[in-house]
N, C-alpha and C positions, 0 to 999 in steps of 0.2 A: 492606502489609507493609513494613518498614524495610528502604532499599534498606542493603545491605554499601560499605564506605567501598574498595569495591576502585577501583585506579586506572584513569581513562577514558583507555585508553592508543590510543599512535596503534601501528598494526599496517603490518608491511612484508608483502608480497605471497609473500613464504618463509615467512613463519611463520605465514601464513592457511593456505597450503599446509599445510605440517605437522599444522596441527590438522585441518585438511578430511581428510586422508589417514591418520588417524591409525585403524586395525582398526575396525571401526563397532561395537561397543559397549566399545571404550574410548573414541571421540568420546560416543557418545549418556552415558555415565556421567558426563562432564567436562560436556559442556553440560547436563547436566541437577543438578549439583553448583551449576555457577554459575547456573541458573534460578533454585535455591531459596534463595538467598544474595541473591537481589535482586526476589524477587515469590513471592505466594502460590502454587505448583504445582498449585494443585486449581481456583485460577481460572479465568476466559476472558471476555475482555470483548466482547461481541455491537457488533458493529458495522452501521448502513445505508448502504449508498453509493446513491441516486439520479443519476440525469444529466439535469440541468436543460437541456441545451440539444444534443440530436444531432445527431449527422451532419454533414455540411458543413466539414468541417475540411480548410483548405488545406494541414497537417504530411503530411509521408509516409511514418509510421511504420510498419514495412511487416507486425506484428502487428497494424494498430489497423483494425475495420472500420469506424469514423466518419471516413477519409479521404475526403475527393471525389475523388481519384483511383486507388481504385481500385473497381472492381462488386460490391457485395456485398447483402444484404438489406437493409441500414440506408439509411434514407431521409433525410433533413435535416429536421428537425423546429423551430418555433419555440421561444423560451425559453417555459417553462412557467408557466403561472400562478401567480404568489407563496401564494396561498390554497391551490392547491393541492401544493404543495413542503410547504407548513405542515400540511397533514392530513396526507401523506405520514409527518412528522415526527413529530405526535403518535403516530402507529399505530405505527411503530418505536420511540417510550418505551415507549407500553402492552406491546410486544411483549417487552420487554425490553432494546433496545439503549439503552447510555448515551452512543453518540457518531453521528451525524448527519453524512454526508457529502457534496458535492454538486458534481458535476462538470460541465464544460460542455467541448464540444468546439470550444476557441478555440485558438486559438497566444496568441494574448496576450488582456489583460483592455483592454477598452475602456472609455473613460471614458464617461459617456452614461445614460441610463434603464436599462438592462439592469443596468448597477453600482448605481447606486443600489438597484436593487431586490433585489440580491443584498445588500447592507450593510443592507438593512428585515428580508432572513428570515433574517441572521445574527444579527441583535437579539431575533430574535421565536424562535428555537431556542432562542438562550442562555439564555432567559428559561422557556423549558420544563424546565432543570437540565440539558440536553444537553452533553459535547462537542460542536464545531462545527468539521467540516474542509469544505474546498474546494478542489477542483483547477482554476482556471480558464488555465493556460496562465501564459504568463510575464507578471512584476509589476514592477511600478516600485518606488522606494519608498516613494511618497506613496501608493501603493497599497496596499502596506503597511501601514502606518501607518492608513491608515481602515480595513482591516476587524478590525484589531487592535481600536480604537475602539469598532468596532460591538460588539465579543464573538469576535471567532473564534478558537479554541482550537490551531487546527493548518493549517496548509497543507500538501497534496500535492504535490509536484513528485516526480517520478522521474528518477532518472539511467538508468536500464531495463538499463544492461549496463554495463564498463570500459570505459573513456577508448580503449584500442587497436580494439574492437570495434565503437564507436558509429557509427560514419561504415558499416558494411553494415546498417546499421538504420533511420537517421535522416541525411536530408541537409538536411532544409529548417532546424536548428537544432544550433546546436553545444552541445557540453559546459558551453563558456565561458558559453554564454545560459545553462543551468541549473542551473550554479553562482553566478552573477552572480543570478537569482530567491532562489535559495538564501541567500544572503546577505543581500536585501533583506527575507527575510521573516526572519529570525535579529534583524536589527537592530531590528525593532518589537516585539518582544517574542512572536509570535507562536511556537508550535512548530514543528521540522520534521516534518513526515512524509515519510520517500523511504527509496526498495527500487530492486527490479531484475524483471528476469522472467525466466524462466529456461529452455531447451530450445527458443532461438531459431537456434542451431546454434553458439552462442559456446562455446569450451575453456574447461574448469575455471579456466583460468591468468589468463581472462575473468573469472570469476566472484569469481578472490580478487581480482583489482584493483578490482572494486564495490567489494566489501568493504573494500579499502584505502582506497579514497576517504573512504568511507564513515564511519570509524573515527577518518580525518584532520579530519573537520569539529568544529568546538569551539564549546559538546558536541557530542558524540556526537548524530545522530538521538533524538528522544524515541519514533518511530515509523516502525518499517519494515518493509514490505509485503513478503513475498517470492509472485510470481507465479509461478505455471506457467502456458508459456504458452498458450493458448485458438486454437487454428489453426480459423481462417475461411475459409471457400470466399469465393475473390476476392481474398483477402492476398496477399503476396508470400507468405508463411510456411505457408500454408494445406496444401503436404505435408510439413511437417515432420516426424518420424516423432515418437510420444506418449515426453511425458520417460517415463526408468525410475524409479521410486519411491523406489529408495533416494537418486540423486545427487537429489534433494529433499530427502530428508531430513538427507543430509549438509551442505547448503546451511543448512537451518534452523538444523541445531546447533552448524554453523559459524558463523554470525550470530548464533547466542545466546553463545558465549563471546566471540566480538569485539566485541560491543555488549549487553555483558549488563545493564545498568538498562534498553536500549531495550525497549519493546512491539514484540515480532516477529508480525507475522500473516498468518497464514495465506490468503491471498487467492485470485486465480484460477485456475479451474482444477478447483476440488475437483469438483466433477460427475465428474469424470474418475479421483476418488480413492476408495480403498476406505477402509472403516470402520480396516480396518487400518493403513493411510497415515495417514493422518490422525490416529490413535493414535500413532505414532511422531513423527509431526508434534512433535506437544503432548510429549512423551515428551523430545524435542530442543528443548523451549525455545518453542514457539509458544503464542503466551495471545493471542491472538486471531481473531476468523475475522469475515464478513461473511457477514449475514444474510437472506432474502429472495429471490425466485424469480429476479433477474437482478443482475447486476454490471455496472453499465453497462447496455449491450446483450448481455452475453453470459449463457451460464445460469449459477443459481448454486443449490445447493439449496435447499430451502423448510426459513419454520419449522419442520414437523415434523421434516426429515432432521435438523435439529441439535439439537432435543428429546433425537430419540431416540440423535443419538449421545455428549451431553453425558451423558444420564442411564445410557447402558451403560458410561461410561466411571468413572463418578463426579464428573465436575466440574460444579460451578456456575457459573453468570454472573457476573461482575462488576458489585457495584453501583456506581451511581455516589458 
């Protein structure tokens, strides 16, 4: 769909506010005005996220159960076999996802046999007609630059929360490191992909400064993930109490007017979402979701859950 020539404006942390706070179906009426001004409304483009390399991650992000410090069910698993990441791949085209995404649980990308072989199944996806995202931890820019090379379409980095909030989250990596990734993958030509997650016990006042950030980068995100977040027995975060449904949805439709050419989607968590969330979800602006029994390590619903709620809904996939 032809996106609208509306201006990719930078947003101050008042006036995410205001639209965050605005009677919720005058937000969801606004965001859902500027959904259809910059993408098809009936769309949703299926996504796979695999995790080619668990557990063992020295960050200590205090959602994430692939920490080695802290106890949780997740074991450290080696990098997976390239053959197998690639049948992985073809089963999510046939399945119907048109973008491919593959995470590994590093702080940073090592340069070594492991890269190389991630730069072999970024060639060997793109070659399937896939998008091609990867989240390997923080990037050089010569790093950059080769998986650009190879085909990859998007890199994940998340900033996960506001600049005021990040340090009760995350100590082992600053801001500045995921801005500075951020940057290195902009400059190769790659896209961004970066979100937040949400009901980590951070204030809404948390949440419009993502978004400011978020808004401030140029461009704009081409994709951003908003999480709910997935509480883990063995997390720091693990009693968190479950977000409430709406400040979700007012986050989405918040995100869809501040970054409206962005792909907002719908990511973690939905296990935990009713048919009706999730309706409202899409309602506020989300055209995406991820597909498949896990995300990461954590659960995520199956094919059939999102058959059957694409097809009560009326929407289709997005082809590629």
């Amino acid at each position: 769909m032809k996106k609208s020539n509306q201006l990719l404006r930078h947003w101050t942390k008042k006036e995410i506010g205001e639209i965050h706070n605005l009677p919720f179906l005058d937000l969801l009426l606004q965001a859902q005005t500027v959904h259809r001004a910059n993408h098809d409304p009936n769309k949703v483009q299926l996504c796979t996220l695999l995790s080619i390399k668990t557990g063992g991650c020295p960050e200590d992000c205090a959602y994430c159960p692939q920490s080695a410090r802290y106890k949780t069910d997740i074991d450290a698993e080696a990098f997976l076999d390239p053959e197998n990441v690639l049948k992985v791949a073809q089963q999510a085209h046939r399945n119907g996802s048109t973008r491919f995404c593959m995470g590994a649980a590093w702080r940073s990308v090592s340069e070594g046999r492991q890269f190389e072989q991630i730069l072999e199944i970024v060639k060997r996806v793109a070659g399937l007609g896939m998008e091609v995202c990867c989240s390997l931890g923080m990037l050089t820019r010569n790093q950059a630059q080769r998986l650009a090379q190879a085909g990859l379409t998007a890199y994940n980095h998340n900033l996960d929360t506001g600049p005021e909030y990040y340090s009760k989250i995350i100590t082992t990596r600053t801001y500045a490191d995921r801005l500075r990734t951020l940057q290195h993958v902009r400059s190769s030509g790659v896209t961004v992909c970066c979100g937040g997650i949400i009901g980590m016990g951070e204030t809404a006042k948390n949440r419009f400064s993502l978004l400011e950030v978020l808004s401030h980068l140029s461009p704009h995100p081409e994709s951003v993930p908003i999480n709910s977040l997935v509480r883990v027995k063995g997390t720091p975060l693990a009693n968190r109490p479950k977000l409430d449904p709406i400040d979700l949805v007012r986050m989405i439709a918040t995100t869809r007017i501040v970054l409206p050419t962005s792909m907002v989607r719908l990511s973690a968590g939905r296990t935990e979402m009713s048919m009706e969330t999730q309706a409202l979800c899409f309602m506020g602006g989300a055209n995406s979701i991820f597909t498949g029994e896990k995300l990461l390590t954590t659960p995520n619903p199956g094919e059939k859950h999102d058959q059957q709620l694409l097809k009560k809904l009326g929407l289709s996939r997005l082809e590629s």
